[in-house]
C-alpha positions in Angstrom: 131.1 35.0 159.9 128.7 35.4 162.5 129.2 38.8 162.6 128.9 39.5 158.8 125.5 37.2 159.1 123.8 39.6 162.0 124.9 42.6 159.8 123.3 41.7 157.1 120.3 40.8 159.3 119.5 44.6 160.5 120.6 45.9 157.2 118.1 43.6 155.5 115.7 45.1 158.8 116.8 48.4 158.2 116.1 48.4 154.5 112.5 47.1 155.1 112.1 49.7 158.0 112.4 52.5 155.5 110.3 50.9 153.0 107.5 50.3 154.7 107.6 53.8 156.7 107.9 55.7 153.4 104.6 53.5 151.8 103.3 55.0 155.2 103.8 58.1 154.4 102.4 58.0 150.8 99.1 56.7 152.3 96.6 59.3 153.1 94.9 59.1 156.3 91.5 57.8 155.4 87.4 58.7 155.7 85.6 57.4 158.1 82.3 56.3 156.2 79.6 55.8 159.5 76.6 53.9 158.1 73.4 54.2 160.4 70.5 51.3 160.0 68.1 51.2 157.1 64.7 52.8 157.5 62.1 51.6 155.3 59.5 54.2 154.0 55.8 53.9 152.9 55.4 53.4 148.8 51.9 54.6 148.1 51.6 52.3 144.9 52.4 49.2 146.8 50.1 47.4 149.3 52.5 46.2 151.9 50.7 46.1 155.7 52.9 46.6 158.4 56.4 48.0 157.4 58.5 45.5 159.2 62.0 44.4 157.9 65.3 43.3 159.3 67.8 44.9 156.9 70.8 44.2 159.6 73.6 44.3 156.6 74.5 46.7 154.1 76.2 46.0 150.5 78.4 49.2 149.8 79.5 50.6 146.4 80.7 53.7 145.6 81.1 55.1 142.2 79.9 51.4 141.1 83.0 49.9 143.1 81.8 46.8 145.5 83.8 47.6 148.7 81.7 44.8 150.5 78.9 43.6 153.2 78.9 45.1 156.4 76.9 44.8 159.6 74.6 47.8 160.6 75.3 50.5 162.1 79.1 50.5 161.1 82.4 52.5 160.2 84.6 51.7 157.6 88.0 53.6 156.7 87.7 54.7 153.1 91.0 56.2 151.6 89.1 58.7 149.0 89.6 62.4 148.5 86.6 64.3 147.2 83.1 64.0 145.7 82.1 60.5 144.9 78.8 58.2 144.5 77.7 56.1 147.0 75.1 52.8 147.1 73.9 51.4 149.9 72.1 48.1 149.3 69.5 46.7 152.3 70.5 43.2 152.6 68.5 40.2 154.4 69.7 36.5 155.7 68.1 34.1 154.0 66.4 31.5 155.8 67.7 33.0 159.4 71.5 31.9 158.4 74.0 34.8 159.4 76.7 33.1 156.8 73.5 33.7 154.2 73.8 37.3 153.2 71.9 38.4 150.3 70.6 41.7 148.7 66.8 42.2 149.0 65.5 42.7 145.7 62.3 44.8 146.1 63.4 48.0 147.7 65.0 50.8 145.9 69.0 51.6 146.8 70.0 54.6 149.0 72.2 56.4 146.8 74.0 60.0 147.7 76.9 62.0 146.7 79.7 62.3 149.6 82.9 64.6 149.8 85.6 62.3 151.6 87.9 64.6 153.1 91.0 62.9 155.2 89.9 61.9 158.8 86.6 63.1 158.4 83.5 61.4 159.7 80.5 60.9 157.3 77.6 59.7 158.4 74.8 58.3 156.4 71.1 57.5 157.5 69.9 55.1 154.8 66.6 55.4 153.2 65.0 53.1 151.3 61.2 51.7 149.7 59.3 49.0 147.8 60.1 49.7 144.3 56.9 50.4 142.7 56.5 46.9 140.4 56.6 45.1 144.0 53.8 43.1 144.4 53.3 41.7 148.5 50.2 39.4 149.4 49.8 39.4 153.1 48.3 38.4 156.5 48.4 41.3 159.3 45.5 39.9 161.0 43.7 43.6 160.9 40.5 42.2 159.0 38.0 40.7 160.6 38.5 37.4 158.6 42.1 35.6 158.5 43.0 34.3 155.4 44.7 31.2 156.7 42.8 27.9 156.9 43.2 25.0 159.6 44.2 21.7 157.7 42.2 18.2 158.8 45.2 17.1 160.5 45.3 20.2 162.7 43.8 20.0 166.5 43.2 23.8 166.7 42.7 27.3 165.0 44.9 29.9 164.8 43.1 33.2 166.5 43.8 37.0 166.7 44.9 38.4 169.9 45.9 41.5 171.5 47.5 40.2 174.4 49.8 43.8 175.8 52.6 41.0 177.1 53.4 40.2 173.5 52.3 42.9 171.3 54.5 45.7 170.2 54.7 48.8 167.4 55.6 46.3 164.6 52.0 44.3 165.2 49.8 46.7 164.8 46.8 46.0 166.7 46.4 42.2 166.8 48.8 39.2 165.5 47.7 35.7 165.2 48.4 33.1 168.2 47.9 29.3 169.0 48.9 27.9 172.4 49.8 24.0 171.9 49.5 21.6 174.8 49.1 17.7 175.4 45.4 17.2 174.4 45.8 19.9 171.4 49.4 19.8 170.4 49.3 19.9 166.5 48.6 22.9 164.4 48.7 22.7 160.8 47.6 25.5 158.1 47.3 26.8 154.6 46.4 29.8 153.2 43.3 30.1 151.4 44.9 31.9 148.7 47.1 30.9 146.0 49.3 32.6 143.5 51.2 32.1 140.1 54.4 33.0 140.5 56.9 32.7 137.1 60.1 31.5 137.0 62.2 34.3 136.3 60.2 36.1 139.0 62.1 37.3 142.7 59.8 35.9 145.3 59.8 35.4 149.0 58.2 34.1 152.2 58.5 36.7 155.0 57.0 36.0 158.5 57.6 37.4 162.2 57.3 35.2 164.7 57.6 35.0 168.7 57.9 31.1 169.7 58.7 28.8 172.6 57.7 26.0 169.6 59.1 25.5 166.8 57.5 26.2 163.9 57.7 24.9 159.8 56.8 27.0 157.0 57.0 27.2 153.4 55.1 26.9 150.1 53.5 24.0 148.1 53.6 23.8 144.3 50.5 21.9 142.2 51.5 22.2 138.6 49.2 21.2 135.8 49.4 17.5 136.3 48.3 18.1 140.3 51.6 16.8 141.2 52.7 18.5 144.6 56.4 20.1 145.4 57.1 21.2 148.6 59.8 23.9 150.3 59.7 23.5 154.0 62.2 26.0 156.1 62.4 25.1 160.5 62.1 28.4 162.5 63.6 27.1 165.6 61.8 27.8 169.2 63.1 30.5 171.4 63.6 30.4 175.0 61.1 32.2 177.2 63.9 33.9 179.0 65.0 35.4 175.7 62.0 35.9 173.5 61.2 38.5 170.9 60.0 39.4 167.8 62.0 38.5 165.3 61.8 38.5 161.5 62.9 35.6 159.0 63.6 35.9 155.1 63.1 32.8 153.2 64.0 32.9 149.4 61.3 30.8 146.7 62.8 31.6 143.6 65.4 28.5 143.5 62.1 26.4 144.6 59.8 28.3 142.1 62.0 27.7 139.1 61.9 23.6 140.3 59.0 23.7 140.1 58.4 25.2 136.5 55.7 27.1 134.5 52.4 26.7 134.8 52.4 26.1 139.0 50.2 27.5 141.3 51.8 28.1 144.8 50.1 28.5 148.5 51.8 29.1 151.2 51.6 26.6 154.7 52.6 26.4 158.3 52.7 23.8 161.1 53.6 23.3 164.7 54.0 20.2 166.9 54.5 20.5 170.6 57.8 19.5 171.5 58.9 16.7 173.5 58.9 16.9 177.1 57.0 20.2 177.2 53.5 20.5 178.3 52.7 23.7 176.6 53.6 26.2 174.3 52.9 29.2 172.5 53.4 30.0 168.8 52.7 33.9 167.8 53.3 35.3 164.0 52.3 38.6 162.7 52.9 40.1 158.9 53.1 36.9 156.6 53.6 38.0 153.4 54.5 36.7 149.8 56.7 39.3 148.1 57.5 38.7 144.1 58.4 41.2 141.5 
């Protein structure tokens, strides 16, 4: 008995064996499909200020086909033969949340024809713009007058600087900076613009900032009856040790359809000093309110 039960063991083993290695054999080795990062050219009908972005993921499709989000740069194994369509999306995480991948809406999609040929290595350099309907207000801090205004509640003003230690190619020449401390430790700030946005309108809050403090931002609604909404999103502090510039996506539209027609928006910041610190530093550069 025992014997007939190990027998039928490696014959059931045996049986799968050759299964498996024939469904081997009628797989073609694939493509290797090697995806560099996004760069993101000028648009001479958009106003845009510094072209900064952090497109670190990628939606692929080819001939229409999803075949999913993937990190940039990357490989993927694609088991195609011959000429077909791909799309490369940008995609952004919303709010600063890595689990919160999302296409970005106002640039156009890097599309190309490839020839997949079996273990052959393709590589792609995606390109990509503002679509032309893209409409960005922003603060740079180039002009001579910032367009962002100190609340009553706030202990200082934010001011330009140029200071080498912190500036780099994405600034431009200056970005705006407050240092907080025990005597001035609350900044709070609105910009002096506002904006209708509709509803069925794709808009966002973009900022890059380089922070020992944490910092809240978001927008504030007044509709027709001067009733107030607000959207408030934390960019945390980073330590000093590991500080840089780093760029945060924050999506309005679920707020702006809240909020309804008829609604004026502006956009607002603030900083407190944290506990136990005696100073800090707060620097952002290219603010901007993207909606198409």
């Amino acid at each position: 008995m025992i014997m007939k039960q190990t027998f039928m063991r490696l014959s059931f083993a045996l049986y799968f064996l050759l299964v498996f290695s024939r469904c081997g054999k009628d797989i073609p080795p694939p493509s290797y499909l090697v995806i560099d990062e996004f760069t993101l050219q000028a648009n001479v009908d958009v106003d845009y200020g510094q072209l900064t972005h952090a497109f670190r993921d990628v939606y692929v499709y080819i001939d229409n086909q999803n075949y999913g989000v993937f990190p940039v740069p990357c490989t993927i194994p694609i088991n195609l033969n011959g000429i077909h369509e791909i799309r490369l999306m940008p995609a952004v995480r919303k709010d600063g949340q890595s689990g919160a991948k999302t296409r970005y809406p106002f640039v156009e999609h890097h599309i190309q024809s490839v020839n997949f040929m079996p273990l052959d290595s393709i590589f792609i350099q995606p390109i990509t713009k503002y679509y032309s309907t893209t409409q960005v207000w922003y603060e740079d801090f180039e002009d001579a007058a910032v367009q962002i205004e100190s609340s009553a509640l706030s202990m200082m003003d934010m001011v330009k600087s140029n200071n080498p230690e912190i500036l780099t190619d994405r600034n431009g020449n200056f970005f705006g900076f407050i240092m907080l401390d025990v005597t001035n430790n609350i900044w709070d700030a609105t910009t002096n613009a506002n904006w209708t946005i509709n509803p069925g309108q794709n808009a966002y809050l973009e900022i890059d900032f380089y922070n020992t403090n944490p910092i809240q931002t978001g927008v504030r609604a007044q509709g027709p009856l001067g009733l107030n909404n607000w959207l408030h999103v934390l960019i945390v502090h980073q330590e000093p040790q590991e500080i840089e510039w780093k760029k945060m996506y924050i999506d309005l539209r679920p707020f702006v359809i809240a909020a309804g027609n008829g609604n004026i928006f502006k956009l607002i910041m603030s900083s407190i000093l944290l506990e136990n610190e005696t100073t800090s530093m707060v620097a952002i550069d290219n603010i901007k309110l993207v909606y198409r």
